[in-house]
C-alpha positions, 0 to 999 in steps of 0.5 A: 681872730688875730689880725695877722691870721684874719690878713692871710684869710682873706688874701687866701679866699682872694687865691682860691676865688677862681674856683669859684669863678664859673659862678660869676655871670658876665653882665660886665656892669652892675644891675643897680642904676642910680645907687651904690653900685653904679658903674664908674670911669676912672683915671686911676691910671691917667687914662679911663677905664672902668674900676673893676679893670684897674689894677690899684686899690682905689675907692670912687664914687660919683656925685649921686653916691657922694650927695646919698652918703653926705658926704659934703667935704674931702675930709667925710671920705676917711668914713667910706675908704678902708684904713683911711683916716682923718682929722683937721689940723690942730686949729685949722679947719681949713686943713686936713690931716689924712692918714692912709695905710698909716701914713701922715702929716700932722703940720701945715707949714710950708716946709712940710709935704703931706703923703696923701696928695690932693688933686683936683682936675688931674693938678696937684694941691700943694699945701696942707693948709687948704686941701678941705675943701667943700664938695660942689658940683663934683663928678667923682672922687678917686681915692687911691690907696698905697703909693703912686709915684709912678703916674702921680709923682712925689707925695703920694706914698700913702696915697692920693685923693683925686677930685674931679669936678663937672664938665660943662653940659651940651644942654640948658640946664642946672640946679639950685640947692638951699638948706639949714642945719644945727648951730645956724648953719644955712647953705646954698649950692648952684649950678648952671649949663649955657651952651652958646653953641654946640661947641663952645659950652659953659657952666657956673657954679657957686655955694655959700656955708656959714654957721655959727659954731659948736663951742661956747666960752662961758669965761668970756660969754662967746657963742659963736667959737669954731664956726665956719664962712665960707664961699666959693664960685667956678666957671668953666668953659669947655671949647670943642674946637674940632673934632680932635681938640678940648679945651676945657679952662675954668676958674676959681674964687674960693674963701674960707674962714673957718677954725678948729680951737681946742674945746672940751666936753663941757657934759662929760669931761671926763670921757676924754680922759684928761681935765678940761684946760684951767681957763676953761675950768668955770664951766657954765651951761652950754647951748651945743655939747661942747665948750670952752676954747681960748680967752681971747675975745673976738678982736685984734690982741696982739697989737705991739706984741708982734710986727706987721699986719698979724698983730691986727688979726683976730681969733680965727683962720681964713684962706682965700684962694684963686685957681685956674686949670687948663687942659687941653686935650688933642686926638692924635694917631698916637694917642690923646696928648693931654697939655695941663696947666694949672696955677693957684695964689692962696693965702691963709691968715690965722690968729690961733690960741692952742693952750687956752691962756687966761690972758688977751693974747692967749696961753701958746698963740700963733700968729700967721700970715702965709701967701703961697703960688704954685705953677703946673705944667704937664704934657702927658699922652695916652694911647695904645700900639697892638699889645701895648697900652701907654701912658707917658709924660713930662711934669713941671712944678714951681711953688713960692711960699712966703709966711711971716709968723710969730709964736708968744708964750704966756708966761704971765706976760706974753714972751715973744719965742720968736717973729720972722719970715721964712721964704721957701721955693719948691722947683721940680720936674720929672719924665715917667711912663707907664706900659701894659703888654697884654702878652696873652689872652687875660694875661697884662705885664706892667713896667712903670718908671718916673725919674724926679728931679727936685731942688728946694730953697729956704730963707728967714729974715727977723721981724725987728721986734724988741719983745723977742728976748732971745739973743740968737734971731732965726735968719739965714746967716745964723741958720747957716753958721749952725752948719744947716744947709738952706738948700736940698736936692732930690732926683730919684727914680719910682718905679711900678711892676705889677702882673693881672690875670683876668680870670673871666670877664668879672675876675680881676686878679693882680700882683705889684711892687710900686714905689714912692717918695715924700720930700724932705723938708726943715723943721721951720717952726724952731725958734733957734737957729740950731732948731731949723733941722732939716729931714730927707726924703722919705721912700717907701716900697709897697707890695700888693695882691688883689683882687676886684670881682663882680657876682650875681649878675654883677649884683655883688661886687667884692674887692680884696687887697693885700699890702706890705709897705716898707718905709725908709727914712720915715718923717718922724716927729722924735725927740732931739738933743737940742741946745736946751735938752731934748725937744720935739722936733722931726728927723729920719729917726726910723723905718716903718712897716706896715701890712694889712687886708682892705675888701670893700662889699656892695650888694645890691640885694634888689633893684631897690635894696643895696647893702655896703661893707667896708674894712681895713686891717693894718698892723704899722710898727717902727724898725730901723730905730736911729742910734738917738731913739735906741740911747733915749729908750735905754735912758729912759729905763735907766730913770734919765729925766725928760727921757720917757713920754718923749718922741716915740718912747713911752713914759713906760719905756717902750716904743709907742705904736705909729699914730693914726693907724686904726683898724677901720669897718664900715657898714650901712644900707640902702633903700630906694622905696618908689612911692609913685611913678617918679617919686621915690623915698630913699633913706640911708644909714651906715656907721663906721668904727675905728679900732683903739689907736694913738694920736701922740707920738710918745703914746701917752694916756692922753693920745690912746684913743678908745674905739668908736663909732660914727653913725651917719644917716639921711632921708631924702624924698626925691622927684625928677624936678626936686628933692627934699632931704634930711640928714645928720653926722656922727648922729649919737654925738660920739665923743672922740679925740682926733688929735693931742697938742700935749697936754691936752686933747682936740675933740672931732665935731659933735653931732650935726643935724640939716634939712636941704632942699634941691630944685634941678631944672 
């Protein structure tokens, strides 16, 4: 069935679902405890309520489903959420590139906003280059599909992905996890509650990862290529000062070493579809499927090449960050007023060969030395008045980033493009309310409305290097005198309508109209002036039809969304006349628009048996093509050089499909076999497939991805005091590729394998 008629199907079984109504029992709740179809809380709307009852697309799913699913990063979500995908940056295993209803950011610098925007603990995570982070001592986890920029704010027009972690606990008590996996991998993952008293409460958590990576270099004889160290410990106190006011504070101290470098399937080249890169070319037996990354050895290489502290950085990428989050909570008349403050210092050192250069300083290196605060502030109150339910707030944000980076060329001497650093400020505040008039019976009407108001800042200074040879440096004099402003301002106002219809106690029906913005930014890569673009904000309208329902005796649970999304001003990465001919670069260049049908299944055939489906459906393609893109596809048909396989036009000469946009469906199983009073065997198995789709702009051969699938599957033996488990990801080794840096392809990782065991007390 084609897809669009596939898409009105569905929406059409989600109209005449009422029909069908007088079969649903009213339990309410699912009859399953302890598996997939648990009941879940959430803040989808900046205020609790359960998830059947709001009316957003989201996926949640709380710490016993994230620990049986193995999911033990923000970026195993893409395997569970419908059209949700997901990748690391090229090289950086510290960033994730999330692509929600086809919406994406594939750069980390500091000038660039992701769409998808990461919380956690209701504060916002600014930068893309650290928002992977490791799951420890998680409550739940929101996904929330489509744009929220009502209740959430700028950069979220794809969606958002919430991360709530664990309160402190009224009683003594934690748990204390430790395993080991393929590639050496070892962990270890803690816990612990220390009531002082019944209202002053605490809790410390902790984990450690290392492995010794999955790529091997038979040029130079390195084994331990893209492994990962990393660590991080949080301590939290939660002061219940009366009966009215919560304080909850915590801290964080987290470092993360860890890189993605360009590898290939030393078994199976050709399965990717282009040759391994030519440093690579030796080949060699490898101890793990993949190998082959960049010359450089493990040491500082770039000692005289570039300025300041990166010339003494060695291969690799580490982030350390320090955060803080304050909330506090007071019951008033009017409502609970919520104070939420949080503050995060981050800073990234990466030396990064992406072209695999037979030389010490590699074939296309960067060199990064990045050192980014941020500072929140909300004041936001939820309560009701007689029919009317209402959340209201004020948000203030202040981010500081600073990078000092440099970019050498390997032209058979190391050609320095260009060294500096850029300094660029974020300033941004915003009002908004949300109001939900339960006008009739089962009948609720929405009116949301933010008003934003942002300013943003940026400077260059030239490093003194003399090995940069170009005549024009990047500064902000010369940036300016090319006619590119070093400031924006933004103030735009998002608003939400949406209508519900409660069809019984377990039907859920709505319809709404939500928009959203992403803010712009400068091309801050450019090693010329006249490359230092800047892009406006990107805004989208998105129409939803829904349903969520509960049947059987709330043992089925079948949720339908329908969606059209209108982009404008979309942030594309096209081609550009530049000083030198066309180049890559990201401008305004087109509009999108994107429509599809997400259901999510749970079924909970018994009490021990639990079956889930998952499936997204999305249909993206540009419109509204800038003059630019229209005279470059007729150039290209014409035979102009330089023209075809550029920004988003084809080397045949038409217009390439929007990337990361594939078609997703996920299934998988559930048993709880109960061995002996309090001890259980609980295997899991779910696979998930993308359809055929395009990591490149310009769709090239090497950036159309064929479909695949990845199947993922635990056993765990489980007591009331203990567990042991075992589990893998992507368990056939599937070979896919996840991104392209032209002229070559980034693999997704091969088939791991680890054994855990826990120790609750």
């Amino acid at each position: 069935m084609p897809k669009l008629q596939l898409a009105i199907a569905s929406v059409l079984t989600a109209a005449l679902a009422p029909a069908l109504g007088a079969q649903a029992q009213t339990s309410g709740t699912p009859a399953v405890r302890g598996g997939l179809l648990e009941e879940i809380v959430v803040t989808a709307q900046r205020r609790e309520e359960k998830i059947q009852d709001v009316p957003i697309a989201v996926t949640a799913l709380n710490d016993a489903q994230l620990e049986r699913l193995n999911i033990r990063e923000t970026l195993d979500l893409v395997r569970v959420v419908p059209n949700f995908m997901g990748s690391n940056n090229t090289g950086l295993g510290t960033a994730n590139v999330y692509s929600l209803r086809a919406l994406n950011n594939t750069e980390s610098i500091a000038t660039f906003d992701p769409p998808v925007g990461t919380y956690v603990d209701d504060v916002f995570i600014a930068r893309q280059n650290a928002n992977n982070f490791a799951l420890f001592d998680v409550e739940r986890i929101e996904v929330l599909r489509g744009p929220q920029g009502t209740l959430f704010g700028r950069n979220t027009t794809g969606g958002a992905v919430s991360v709530f972690l664990k309160k402190p606990a009224e009683e003594f008590g934690g748990y204390l996890e430790a395993g080991f996996g393929q590639f050496g991998e070892y962990l270890v993952r803690g816990s612990v509650d220390v009531p002082f008293s019944d209202r002053f409460l605490t809790k410390l958590s902790a984990y450690y990862i290392q492995n010794d990576g999955y790529v091997d270099n038979p040029t130079t004889g390195e084994s331990n290529l893209n492994d990962r160290d990393s660590y991080g410990v949080r301590a939290a106190i939660r002061w219940l000062a009366s009966d009215a006011v919560t304080w909850d504070l915590s801290f964080d101290v987290m470092k993360d070493d860890w890189m993605n470098l360009l590898n290939f399937d030393s078994k199976n080249p050709q399965d990717v579809g282009v040759a391994a890169p030519v440093s690579c070319a030796a080949g060699g037996p490898s101890r793990s499927r993949f190998s082959c990354t960049g010359l450089r050895t493990d040491q500082a290489n770039l000692v005289g090449i570039l300025a300041n502290k990166k010339q003494n950085y060695p291969l690799g990428n580490e982030v350390n960050s320090f955060s803080v989050i304050s909330n506090v909570g007071w019951q008033t008349g009017a409502g609970l007023i919520s104070f939420i403050t949080g503050y995060r210092d981050m800073t990234q050192e990466f030396a990064l060969d992406f072209f695999n250069g037979a030389a010490p300083w590699g074939g296309f290196t960067i060199a990064n030395d990045g050192k980014h605060k941020q500072f929140t502030q909300e004041v936001k109150i939820a309560g009701s008045a007689g029919a009317i339910d209402y959340v209201a707030g004020v948000y203030y944000f202040d981010e500081d980033n600073t990078t000092d980076f440099g970019d050498i060329f390997n032209i058979g001497f190391p050609f320095v493009l260009e060294d500096r650093i850029m300094k660029n400020t974020t300033e941004a505040w915003a009002v908004y309310g949300q109001f939900d008039w339960n006008f009739a019976e089962r009948w609720v009407a929405t009116l949301g409305l933010r008003y934003t108001d942002e300013t943003k800042n940026i400077g260059y200074t030239a490093n003194e290097n003399p090995n940069v040879l170009s005549p024009l440096r990047v500064t902000s004099e010369t940036i300016a005198a090319a006619g590119i402003p070093l400031e924006q301002t933004t103030d735009l106002v998002t608003p939400r309508l949406a209508l519900q219809f409660r069809a019984t106690d377990d039907v859920n029906f709505f319809a709404s109209a939500t928009r959203g913005f992403k803010s712009g930014g400068w091309n801050a890569r450019g090693t010329n002036p006249g490359l230092i673009q800047p892009f406006s904000e990107e805004k989208v309208w998105s129409y939803e039809l829904g349903m969520k329902s509960d049947w059987m005796d709330g043992r089925l649970r079948f949720n339908l969304t329908g969606f059209y999304s209108d982009v404008e001003d979309f942030q594309l990465p096209s081609a550009f006349n530049g000083p030198t001919g066309i180049v890559f670069i990201t401008r305004n260049f087109a509009g999108m628009e994107n429509k599809g049908v997400e259901a999510e299944l749970l079924w909970a055939a018994t009490d021990a048996l639990t079956f889930f489906a998952n499936v997204g459906i999305q249909s993206p393609k540009y419109k509204d093509l800038d003059p630019s893109i229209e005279q470059q596809l007729e150039n290209c048909r014409n035979g102009v050089p330089g023209t075809c396989g550029v920004g988003i036009v084809t080397p045949d000469g038409e217009i390439a499909e929007p990337v990361r946009a594939p078609d997703t469906y996920t299934l998988g199983v559930n048993y709880n076999w109960q061995i002996t009073s309090g001890l259980a065997l609980v295997p899991n198995v779910y696979a998930t497939k993308f359809s055929d789709h395009n990591v490149g702009t310009s769709g090239t051969a090497a950036s159309l991805v064929d479909s695949y699938t990845i199947l993922n599957a635990g056993l765990t033996l489980q007591a009331d005091a203990w567990s042991i488990a075992a589990k893998c990801s992507n368990c056939t080794n599937e070979t896919y590729v996840h991104s392209v840096l032209p002229p070559y392809q980034y693999l997704g990782n091969p088939r791991t394998w680890g054994m855990t065991f826990r120790l609750n007390f």
